[in-house]
C-alpha positions as CSV (number, residue, x, y, z in Angstrom):
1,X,-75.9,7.9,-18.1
2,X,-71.9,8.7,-17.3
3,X,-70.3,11.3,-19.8
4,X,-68.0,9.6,-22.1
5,X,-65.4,11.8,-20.3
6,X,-66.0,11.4,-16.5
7,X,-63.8,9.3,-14.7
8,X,-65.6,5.6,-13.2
9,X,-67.0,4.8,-10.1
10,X,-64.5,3.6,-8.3
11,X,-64.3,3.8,-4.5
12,X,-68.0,3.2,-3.7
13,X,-68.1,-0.2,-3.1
14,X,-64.4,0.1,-0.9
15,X,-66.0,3.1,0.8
16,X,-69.4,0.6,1.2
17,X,-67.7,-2.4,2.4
18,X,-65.3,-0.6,5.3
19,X,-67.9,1.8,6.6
20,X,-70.4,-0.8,7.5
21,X,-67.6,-2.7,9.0
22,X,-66.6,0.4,11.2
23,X,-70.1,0.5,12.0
24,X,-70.1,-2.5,13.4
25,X,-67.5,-1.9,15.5
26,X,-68.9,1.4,16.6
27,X,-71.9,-0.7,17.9
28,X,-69.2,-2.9,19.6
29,X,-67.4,0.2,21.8
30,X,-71.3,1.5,22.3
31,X,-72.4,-2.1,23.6
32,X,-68.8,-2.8,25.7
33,X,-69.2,0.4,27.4
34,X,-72.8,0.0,28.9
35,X,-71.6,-3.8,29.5
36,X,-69.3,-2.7,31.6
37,X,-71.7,-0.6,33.5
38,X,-70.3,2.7,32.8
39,X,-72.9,4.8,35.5
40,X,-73.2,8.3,33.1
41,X,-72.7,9.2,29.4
42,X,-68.8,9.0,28.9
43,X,-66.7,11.4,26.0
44,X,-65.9,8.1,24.9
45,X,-69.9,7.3,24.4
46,X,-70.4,10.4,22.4
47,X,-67.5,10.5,20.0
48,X,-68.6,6.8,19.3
49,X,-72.3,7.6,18.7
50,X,-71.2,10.4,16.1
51,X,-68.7,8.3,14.8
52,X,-71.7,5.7,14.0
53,X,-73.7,8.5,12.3
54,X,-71.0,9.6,10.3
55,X,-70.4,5.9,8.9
56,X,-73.8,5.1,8.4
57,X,-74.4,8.4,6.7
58,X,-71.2,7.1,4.3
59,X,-72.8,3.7,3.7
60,X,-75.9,5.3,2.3
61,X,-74.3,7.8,0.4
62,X,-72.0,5.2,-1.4
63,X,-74.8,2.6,-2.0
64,X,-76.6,5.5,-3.6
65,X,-73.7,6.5,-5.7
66,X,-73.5,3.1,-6.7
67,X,-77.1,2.8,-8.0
68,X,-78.3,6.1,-8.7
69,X,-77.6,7.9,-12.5
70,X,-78.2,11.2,-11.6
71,X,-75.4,12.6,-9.6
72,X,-73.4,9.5,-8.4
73,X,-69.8,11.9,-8.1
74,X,-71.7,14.0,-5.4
75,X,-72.9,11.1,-3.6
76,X,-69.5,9.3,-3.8
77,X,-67.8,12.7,-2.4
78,X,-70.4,12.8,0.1
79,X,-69.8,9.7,1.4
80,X,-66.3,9.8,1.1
81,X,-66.0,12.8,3.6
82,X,-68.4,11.3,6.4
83,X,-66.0,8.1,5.9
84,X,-63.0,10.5,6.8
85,X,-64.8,12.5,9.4
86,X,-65.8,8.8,10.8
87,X,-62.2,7.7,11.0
88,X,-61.1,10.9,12.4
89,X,-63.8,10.0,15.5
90,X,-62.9,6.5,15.6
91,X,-59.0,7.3,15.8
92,X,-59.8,9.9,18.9
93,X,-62.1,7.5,20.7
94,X,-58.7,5.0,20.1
95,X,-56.5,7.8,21.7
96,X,-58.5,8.3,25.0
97,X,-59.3,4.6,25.0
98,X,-55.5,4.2,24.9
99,X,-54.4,7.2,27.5
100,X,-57.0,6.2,29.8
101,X,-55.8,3.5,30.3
102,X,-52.7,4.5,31.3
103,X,-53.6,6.8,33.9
């Protein structure tokens, strides 16, 4: 049971919701890259295979936190920093999307 004290649960089902739709779209850069026939592994392949790790590992964490009694603050801080560390991948796979394409 929650302390009388602690704060609520409140980002888990946010922190749910968004990471499994930027895991979708991490399987949508993965799938348009070999699509397009890309002949080797690209920076842009690996950043976006992390990046799918990182927001699984955040959808797990948060369901947990949302069902589990025991430590559901670690499990929501948990998932909260592979969601950050996801974005953070996400954005740099944007940026050499973006700047190779200018070239």
């Amino acid at each position: 049971m929650q302390e009388e004290n602690a704060p609520a649960l409140k980002n888990p089902p946010h922190i749910l919701s968004s990471s499994s739709t930027l895991l979708g779209i991490c399987f949508l850069i993965l799938c348009s890259i070999t699509a397009l026939g890309a002949p080797e592994k690209t920076l842009i392949d690996e950043i976006a295979g992390s990046a799918t790790i990182l927001f699984l590992i955040s959808s797990v964490f948060s369901y947990a936190s949302m069902k589990s009694r025991l430590r559901p603050f670690l499990y929501e801080r948990i998932a909260d920093i592979a969601f950050f560390a996801g974005l953070l991948f996400l954005t740099s796979v944007s940026v050499i999307i973006v700047f190779g394409l200018l070239h």
